[in-house]
C-alpha positions in Angstrom: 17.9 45.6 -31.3 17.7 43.0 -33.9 18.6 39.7 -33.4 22.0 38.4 -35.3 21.3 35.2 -38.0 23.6 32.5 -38.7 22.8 30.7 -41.8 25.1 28.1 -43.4 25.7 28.9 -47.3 27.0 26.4 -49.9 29.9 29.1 -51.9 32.5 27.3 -54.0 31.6 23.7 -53.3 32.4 24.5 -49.3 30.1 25.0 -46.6 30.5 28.5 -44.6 28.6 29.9 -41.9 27.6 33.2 -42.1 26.1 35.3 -39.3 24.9 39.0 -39.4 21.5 41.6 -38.4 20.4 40.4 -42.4 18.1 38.2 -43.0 18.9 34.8 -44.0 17.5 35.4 -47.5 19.8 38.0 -47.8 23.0 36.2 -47.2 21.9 33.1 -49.3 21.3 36.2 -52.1 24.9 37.4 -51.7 26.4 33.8 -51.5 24.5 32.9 -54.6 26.2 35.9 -56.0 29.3 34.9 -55.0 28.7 31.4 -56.6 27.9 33.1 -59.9 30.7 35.6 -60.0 32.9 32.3 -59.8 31.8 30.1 -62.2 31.7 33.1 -64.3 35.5 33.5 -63.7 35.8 29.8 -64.0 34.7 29.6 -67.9 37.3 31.9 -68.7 40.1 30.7 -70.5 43.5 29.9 -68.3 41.4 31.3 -64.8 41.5 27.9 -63.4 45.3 27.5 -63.6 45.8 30.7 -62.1 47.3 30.6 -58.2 44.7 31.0 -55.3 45.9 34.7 -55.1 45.4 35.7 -58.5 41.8 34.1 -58.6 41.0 35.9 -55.0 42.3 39.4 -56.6 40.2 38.4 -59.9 37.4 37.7 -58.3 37.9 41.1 -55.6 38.5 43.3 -59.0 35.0 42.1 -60.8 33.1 42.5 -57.4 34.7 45.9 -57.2 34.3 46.6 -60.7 30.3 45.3 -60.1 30.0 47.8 -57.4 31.2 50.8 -59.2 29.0 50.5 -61.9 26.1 50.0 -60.0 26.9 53.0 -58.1 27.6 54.9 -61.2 23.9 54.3 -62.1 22.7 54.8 -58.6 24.4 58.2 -59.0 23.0 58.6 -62.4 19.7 57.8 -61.5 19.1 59.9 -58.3 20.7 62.7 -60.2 17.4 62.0 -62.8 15.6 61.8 -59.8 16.6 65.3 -58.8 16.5 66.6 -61.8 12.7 65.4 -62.8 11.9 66.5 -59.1 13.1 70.1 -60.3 11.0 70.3 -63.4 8.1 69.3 -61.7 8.5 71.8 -59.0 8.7 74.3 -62.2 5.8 72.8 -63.5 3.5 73.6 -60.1 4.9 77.0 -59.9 3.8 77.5 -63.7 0.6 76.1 -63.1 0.1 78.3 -59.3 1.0 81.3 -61.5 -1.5 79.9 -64.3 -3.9 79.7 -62.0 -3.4 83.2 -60.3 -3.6 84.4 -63.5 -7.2 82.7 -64.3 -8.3 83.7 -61.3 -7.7 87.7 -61.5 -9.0 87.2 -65.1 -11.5 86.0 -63.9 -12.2 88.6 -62.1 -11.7 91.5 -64.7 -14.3 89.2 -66.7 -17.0 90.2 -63.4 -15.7 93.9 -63.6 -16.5 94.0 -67.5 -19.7 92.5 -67.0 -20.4 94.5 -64.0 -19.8 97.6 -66.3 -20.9 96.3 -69.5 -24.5 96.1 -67.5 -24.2 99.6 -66.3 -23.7 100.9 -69.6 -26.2 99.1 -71.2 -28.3 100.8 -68.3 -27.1 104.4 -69.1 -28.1 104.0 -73.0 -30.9 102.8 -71.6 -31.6 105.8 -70.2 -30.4 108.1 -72.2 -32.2 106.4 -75.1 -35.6 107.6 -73.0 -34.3 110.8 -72.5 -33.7 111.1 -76.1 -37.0 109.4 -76.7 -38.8 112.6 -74.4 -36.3 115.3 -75.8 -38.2 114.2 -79.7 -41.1 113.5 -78.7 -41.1 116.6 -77.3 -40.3 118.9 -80.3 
């Protein structure tokens, strides 16, 4: 089992301790994030006269309103994902077919050779034969 971290992060101008199984770079990320979330609230006009309440809601609502979006694209992109994996599962059964296709051309190719060469063998023959029959007259 992995061992629990306890890292102390700077967020708001106050020192918190945070502990969890995630690395210590990866709650100094997400307190850094918090930091920039509120001094992005805190240029807005009139947020800093708001009551501690209102700012903690504020500041909940553009977190949540973060997370939504970024799930919209997660959505979006494993839905391109799936959809890219689909065409190029079309593409390698095209190109299986393509290639069962060359193949048993292929193969008709060796069969027309195949009789092509015993035709050319039967006029040769019959090209003697014909050769005797005049010669013979």
């Amino acid at each position: 089992m992995e061992s629990k971290n306890t890292v102390k992060v700077l967020i708001n101008g106050k020192i918190i301790i945070l502990s969890g199984y995630e690395s210590e770079e990866y709650l100094q990320k997400v307190a850094s994030y918090l930091n920039n979330k509120l001094t992005e609230l805190g240029s807005l006009t009139g947020y800093n006269f708001q009551p501690a309440d209102t700012k903690s809601t504020l500041l909940a609502l553009n977190i949540a309103d973060d997370y939504f979006k970024a799930k919209t694209q997660a959505e979006a992109m494993e839905n391109d994902m799936e959809s890219k994996d689909k065409q190029a599962y079309d593409v390698k059964h095209d190109l299986i077919a393509s290639q069962i296709q060359i193949n048993q051309m292929k193969q008709e190719i060796g069969q027309l050779q195949k009789d092509k060469s015993e035709l050319s063998l039967q006029i040769e023959k019959l090209n003697t034969e014909l050769e005797k029959f005049i010669g013979c007259e």
